[in-house]
TIDREN-688180 format. One record per residue: x, y, z of N, C-alpha, C in turn. Coordinates in steps of 0.05 Angstrom, whole numbers, padded with zeros to 5 digits, always signed. Each point is the difference from the previous one (the first is absolute). Layout:
N
XYZXYZXYZ ...
//
This chain:
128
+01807+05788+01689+00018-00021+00005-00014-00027-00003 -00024-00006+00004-00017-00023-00001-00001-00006-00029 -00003+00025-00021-00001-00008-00031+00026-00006-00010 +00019+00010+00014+00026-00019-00006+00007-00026+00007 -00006-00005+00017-00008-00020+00013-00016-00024-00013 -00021+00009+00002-00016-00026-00019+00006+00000-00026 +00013+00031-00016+00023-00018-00022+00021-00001-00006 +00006-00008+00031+00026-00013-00001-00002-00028+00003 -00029-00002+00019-00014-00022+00004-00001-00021-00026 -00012+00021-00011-00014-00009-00041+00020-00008-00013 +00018+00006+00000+00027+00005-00016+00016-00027+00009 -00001-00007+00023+00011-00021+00013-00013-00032-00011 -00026+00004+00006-00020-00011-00012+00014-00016-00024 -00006+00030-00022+00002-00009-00031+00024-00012-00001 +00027+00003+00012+00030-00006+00000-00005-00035+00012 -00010-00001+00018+00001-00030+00017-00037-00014-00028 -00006+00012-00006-00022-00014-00023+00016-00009-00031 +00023+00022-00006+00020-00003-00020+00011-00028+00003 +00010+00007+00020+00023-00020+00013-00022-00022+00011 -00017-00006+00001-00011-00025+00000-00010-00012-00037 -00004+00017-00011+00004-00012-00022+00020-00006-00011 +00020+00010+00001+00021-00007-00012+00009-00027+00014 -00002-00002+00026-00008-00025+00016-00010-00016-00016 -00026-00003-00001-00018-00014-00016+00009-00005-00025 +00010+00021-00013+00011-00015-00024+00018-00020-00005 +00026+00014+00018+00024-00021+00009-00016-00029+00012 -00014+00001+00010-00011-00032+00014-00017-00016-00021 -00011+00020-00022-00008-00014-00018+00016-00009-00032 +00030+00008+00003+00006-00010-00013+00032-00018+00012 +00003+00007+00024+00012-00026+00012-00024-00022+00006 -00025+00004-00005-00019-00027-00005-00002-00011-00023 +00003+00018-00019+00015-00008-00029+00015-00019-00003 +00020+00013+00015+00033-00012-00007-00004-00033+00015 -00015+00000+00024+00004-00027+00018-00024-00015-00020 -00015+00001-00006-00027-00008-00016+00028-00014-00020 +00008+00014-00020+00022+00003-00021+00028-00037+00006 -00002+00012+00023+00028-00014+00011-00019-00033+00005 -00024+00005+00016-00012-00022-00003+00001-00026-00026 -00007+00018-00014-00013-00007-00019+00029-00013-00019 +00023+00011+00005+00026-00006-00007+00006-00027+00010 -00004+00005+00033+00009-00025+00016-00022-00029-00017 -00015+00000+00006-00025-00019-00013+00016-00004-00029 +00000+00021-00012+00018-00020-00029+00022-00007+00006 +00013+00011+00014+00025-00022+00011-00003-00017+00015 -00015-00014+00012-00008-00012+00020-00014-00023-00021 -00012-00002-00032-00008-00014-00018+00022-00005-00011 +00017+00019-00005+00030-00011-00020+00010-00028+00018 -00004+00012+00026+00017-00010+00019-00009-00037+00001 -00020-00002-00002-00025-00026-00002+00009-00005-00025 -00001+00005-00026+00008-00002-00022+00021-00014-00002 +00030+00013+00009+00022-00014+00006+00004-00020+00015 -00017-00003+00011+00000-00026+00028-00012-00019-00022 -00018-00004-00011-00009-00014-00013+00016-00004-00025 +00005+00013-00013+00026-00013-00017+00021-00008+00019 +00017+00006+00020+00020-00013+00018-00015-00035+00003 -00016+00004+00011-00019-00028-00001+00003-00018-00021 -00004+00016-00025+00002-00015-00025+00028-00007-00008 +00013+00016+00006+00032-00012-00008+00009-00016+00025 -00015+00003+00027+00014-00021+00011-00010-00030-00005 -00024-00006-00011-00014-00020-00003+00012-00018-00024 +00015+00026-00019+00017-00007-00030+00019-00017+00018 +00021+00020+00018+00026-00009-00006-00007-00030+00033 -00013-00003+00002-00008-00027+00014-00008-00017-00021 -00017+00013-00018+00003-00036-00021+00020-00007-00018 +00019+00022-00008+00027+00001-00012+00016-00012+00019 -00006-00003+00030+00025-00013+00017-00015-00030+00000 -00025-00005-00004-00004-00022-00005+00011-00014-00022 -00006+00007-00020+00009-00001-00036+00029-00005+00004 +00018+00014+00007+00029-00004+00006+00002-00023+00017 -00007-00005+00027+00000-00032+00016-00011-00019-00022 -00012-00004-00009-00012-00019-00024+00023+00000-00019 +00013+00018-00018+00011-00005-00016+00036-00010+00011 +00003+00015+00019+00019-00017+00014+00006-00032+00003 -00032-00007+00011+00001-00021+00009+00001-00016-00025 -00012+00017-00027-00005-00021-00032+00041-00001-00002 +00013+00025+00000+00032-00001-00017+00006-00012+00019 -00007-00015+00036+00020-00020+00011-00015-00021-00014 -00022-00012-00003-00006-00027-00015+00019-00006-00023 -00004+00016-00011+00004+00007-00033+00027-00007+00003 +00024+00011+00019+00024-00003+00007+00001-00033+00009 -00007+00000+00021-00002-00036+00008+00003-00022-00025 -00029+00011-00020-00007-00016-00018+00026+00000-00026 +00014+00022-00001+00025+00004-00023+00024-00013+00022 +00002-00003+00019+00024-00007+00014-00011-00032-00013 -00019-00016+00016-00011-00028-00013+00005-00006-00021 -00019+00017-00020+00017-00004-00029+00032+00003-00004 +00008+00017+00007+00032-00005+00000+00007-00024+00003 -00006-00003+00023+00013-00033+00014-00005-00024-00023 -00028+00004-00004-00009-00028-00016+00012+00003-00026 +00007+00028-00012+00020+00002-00028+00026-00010+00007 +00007+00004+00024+00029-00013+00007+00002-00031+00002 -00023-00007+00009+00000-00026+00010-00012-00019-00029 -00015+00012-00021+00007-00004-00029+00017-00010-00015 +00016+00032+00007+00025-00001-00016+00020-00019+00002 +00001-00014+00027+00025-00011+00008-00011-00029-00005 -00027-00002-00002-00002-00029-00004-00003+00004-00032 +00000+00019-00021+00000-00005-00031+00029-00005+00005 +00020+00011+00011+00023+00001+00005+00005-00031-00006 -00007-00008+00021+00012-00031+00006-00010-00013-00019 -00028+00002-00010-00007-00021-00024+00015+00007-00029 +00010+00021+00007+00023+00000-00023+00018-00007-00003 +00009-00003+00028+00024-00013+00008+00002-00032-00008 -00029-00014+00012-00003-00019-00009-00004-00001-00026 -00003+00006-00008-00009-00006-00042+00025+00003+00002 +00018+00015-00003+00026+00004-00005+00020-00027-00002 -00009-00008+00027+00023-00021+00016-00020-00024-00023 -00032-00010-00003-00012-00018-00014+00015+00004-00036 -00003+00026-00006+00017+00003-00026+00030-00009+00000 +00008+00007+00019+00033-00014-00001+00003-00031-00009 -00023-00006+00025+00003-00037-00002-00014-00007-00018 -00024+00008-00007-00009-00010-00028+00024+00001-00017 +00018+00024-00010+00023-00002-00021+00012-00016+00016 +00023-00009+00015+00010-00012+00008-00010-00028-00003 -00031-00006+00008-00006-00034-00016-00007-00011-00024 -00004+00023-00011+00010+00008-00042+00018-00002+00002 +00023+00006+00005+00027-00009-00007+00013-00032+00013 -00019-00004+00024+00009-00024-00004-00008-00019-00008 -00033+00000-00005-00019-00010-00023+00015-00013-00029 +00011+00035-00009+00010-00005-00026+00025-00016+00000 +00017+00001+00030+00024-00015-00002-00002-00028+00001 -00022-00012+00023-00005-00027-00012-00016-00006-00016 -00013+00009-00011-00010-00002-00032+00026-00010-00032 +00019+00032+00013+00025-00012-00018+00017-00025+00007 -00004-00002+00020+00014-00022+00016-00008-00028-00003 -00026-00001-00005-00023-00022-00003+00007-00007-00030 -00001+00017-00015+00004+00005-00025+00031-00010-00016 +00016+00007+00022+00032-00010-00012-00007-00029+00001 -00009-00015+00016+00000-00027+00004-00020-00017-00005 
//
C-alpha cells in the first residue's frame, strides 16, 4: 500500500508539475500579449501626440485666417467708405458740370440774343 502510495504520490507530482507548466506557459504568453498591448498603447499614445500637434497646427492656421479675415474686413469697410466719398464727389461734380451748362446755355442764349440785337441796330444805324 506504501508503493501505491508514493505513486500515487509521483503521479500527483507529475499532474500538479504538468499543470504548472502549462501554467507557466499560459503566464508567459499572457506576458506576451501585455508586453504586445504595451507596446500598442505607446504607439497610440505617439499617434495620439502626433495629432495634438497637428490640432496645434491647424489651430494656430485658423487663428491667423481669423486674423486675415478682421484685416480684410476692415480693408472692404475702407474701401466702402472711400466708394461711398467718391460717389458723393461724382455727384457733387455732376451737378455742378450740370449748372455750368446751364450757364453756358443761358450765356449762349444772350450772346444770340445781343447778335440779334447788335445786327438790329447795326441795320437800324444803317437805314439812317
Amino acid at each position: 500500500m506504501g508503493a501505491i502510495s508514493n505513486e500515487m504520490i509521483w503521479q500527483a507530482i507529475k499532474e500538479l508539475a504538468d499543470q504548472l507548466q502549462q501554467t507557466n506557459g499560459q503566464v508567459q504568453q499572457l506576458g506576451e500579449q501585455v508586453q504586445q498591448t504595451n507596446e500598442k498603447v505607446q504607439q497610440l499614445g505617439q499617434q495620439v501626440q502626433h495629432l495634438n500637434s497637428q490640432v496645434q497646427q491647424l489651430n494656430h492656421q485658423v487663428q491667423q485666417t481669423h486674423v486675415q479675415v478682421e484685416q480684410l474686413t476692415k480693408q472692404v469697410q475702407q474701401t466702402n467708405e472711400q466708394l461711398s466719398q467718391l460717389s458723393q464727389q461724382v455727384f457733387d461734380m455732376d451737378k455742378r458740370l450740370s449748372d455750368v451748362a446751364n450757364g453756358q446755355k443761358i450765356l449762349v442764349e444772350e450772346l444770340f440774343e445781343n447778335k440779334k440785337e447788335i445786327k438790329r441796330i447795326k441795320t437800324a444805324l444803317n437805314m439812317y
